[in-house]
C-alpha positions, 0 to 999 in steps of 0.5 A: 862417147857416153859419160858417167853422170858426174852428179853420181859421185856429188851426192852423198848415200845414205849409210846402211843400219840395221838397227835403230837406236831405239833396239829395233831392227828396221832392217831384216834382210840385213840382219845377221844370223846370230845366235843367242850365245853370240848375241850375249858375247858380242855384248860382253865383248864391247861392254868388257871394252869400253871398261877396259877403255876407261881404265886404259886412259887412267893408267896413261894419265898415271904414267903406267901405259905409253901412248895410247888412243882411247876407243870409246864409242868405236865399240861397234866398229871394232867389236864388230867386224873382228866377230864377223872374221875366222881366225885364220883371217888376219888383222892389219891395224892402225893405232887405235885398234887394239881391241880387234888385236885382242879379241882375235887372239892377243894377250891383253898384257902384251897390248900394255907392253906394246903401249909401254914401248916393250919389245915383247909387246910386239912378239905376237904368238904363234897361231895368231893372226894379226901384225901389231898397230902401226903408227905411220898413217896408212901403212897398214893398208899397203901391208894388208894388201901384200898379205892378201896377195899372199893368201891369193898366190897360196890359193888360201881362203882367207882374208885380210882386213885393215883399219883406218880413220878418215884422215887415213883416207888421205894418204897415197898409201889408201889410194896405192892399196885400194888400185893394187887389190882392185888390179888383182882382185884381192882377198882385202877389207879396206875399213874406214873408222869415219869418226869425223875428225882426223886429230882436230881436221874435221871431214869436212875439210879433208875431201871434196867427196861426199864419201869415203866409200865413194872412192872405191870407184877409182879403184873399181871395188865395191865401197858400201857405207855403214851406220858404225854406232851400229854392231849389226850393220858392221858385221852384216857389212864385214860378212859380205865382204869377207865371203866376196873375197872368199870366192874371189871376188875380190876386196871392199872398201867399207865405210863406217861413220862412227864417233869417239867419246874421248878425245884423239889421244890423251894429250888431246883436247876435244873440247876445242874442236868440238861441240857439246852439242855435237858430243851430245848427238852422238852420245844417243847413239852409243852403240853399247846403249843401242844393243842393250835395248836389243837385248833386254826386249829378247830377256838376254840381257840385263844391267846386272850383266853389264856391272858384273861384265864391267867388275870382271873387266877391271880385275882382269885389267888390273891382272893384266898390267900388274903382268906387264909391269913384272915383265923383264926389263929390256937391255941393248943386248936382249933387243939385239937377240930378240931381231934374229933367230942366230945372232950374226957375229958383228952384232955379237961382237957389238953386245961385247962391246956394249957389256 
């Protein structure tokens, strides 16, 4: 019987980049084709971000905003893997990711009712493609495996792409998605925001493997590992997979080790479980500093770009919440008509009752 060396699965790999901190790219083959028009916006969109961010965390601190989990430093993994999608494709979230939400087509004040616990926060458009974020570990990946079984069984050429940190990795929702798409052949991204810490448990402690991508194995689906401070290592990442599921090759677990600047939620407190030393290592590496490099040497780019991006960010925040506080309260009854498309009688003679 011939056997899998075990030391294949007992070393790390080492984690794709394409482009240094520095701005050059060391990595051509790997390097996305992209425009100058694309380049430009991929900047926008994660500088408009990290601004956003930045005001998001302030609003949650002045009670204008519910619970909210701060982005910073995830631009790249974000801003990223979203632009490497179609529209049509649809967007499975964890908490954390209402960027992706937004930039495949939520309005951003519908973001702020869903974080203010409004239920027309999660009365997500016509035409755009994304469930809202759940909060229960690992769920959504089991949903975004039942929505790819979905374009499989329609012959659709679309793929659906879900979000999860490395804690996420260790709930048996992870493991139940990755075996099902790997059995069916799923048009599905599995993609792990690797940020070194689940709350305050650092990776370390939650696996024996080397990495998340190696447990792609077990479910016999290709796992790559990525630089996450990296944009164009995710999209190249995110491209490939989204064209294997699209010829039917099915899904891919992806990898992308990354770092948040701000702590796991706003009532967290990253300084008792991390170092300065730490943050400061992986502040070199931010992924809005590594594409500017990029883009200044290609005169695309300048600081006067980042500060009028950065303006504009904030006055479309402040436009944004001002239209969620305006929004209607919610009432028992409003709830009640807002879950059915014709109110069935008991829950009609409850709204009586209620009023």
């Amino acid at each position: 019987m011939t056997k899998v060396p075990y030391e294949v699965y007992t070393e790390d790999v080492e984690a794709l980049s394409v482009l240094s901190p520095d701005g050059e790219v060391i990595n051509k083959d790997k390097m996305p084709a992209l425009t100058d028009d694309q380049l430009k916006e991929l900047m926008y969109r994660m500088v408009f971000t990290r601004t956003w961010d930045d005001r998001a965390v302030n609003l949650g601190r002045q009670g204008r905003l519910g619970f909210y989990a701060p982005v910073s430093g995830q631009e790249a993994t974000m801003i990223g893997s979203e632009f490497a999608l179609q529209k049509e494709d649809f967007v499975c979230p964890g908490y954390r990711d209402i960027p992706q939400l937004v930039w495949h087509g939520l309005p951003l004040y519908q973001a702020f009712l869903y974080s203010r616990g409004h239920q027309h926060g999660g009365q997500i458009p016509e035409g755009v493609n994304v469930l809202m974020p759940q909060i229960i570990i690992g769920a959504q990946i089991l949903h975004a495996t039942g929505i790819a079984m979905g374009f499989k069984l329609k012959k659709q050429q679309n793929v659906a792409i879900t979000y999860t940190g490395d804690g996420g990795s260790s709930e048996g929702d992870f493991y139940e998605g990755l075996n099902f798409a790997g059995r069916f052949k799923l048009p599905v991204i599995f993609f792990v925001q690797n940020n070194g810490y689940a709350i305050t448990t650092p990776f370390a402690k939650q696996t024996a493997a080397k990495s998340i991508a190696h447990k792609a194995v077990a479910a016999g689906i290709p796992g790559i590992k990525i630089d996450g401070m990296d944009v164009f290592a995710v999209i190249s990442a995110v491209q490939e997979a989204a064209e294997r599921a699209r010829k039917g090759e099915g899904a891919t677990l992806i990898e992308a080790v990354t770092y948040r600047f701000r702590p796991h939620s706003l009532s967290d407190d990253a300084s008792k479980y991390r170092s300065k030393e730490e943050e400061g290592q992986w502040n070199e590496k931010d992924p809005i500093a590594r594409l500017a490099k990029y883009l200044e040497k290609k005169g695309l780019w300048t600081e006067e770009d980042t500060l009028r991006v950065r303006e504009e960010a904030k006055a479309t925040v402040n436009e944004q919440i001002k239209k969620a506080e305006q929004t209607e309260k919610m009432t028992v009854p409003g709830l009640i008509d807002s879950m059915f498309e014709v109110t069935p009688k008991h829950l009609e003679e409850q709204k009586a009752d209620f009023e």
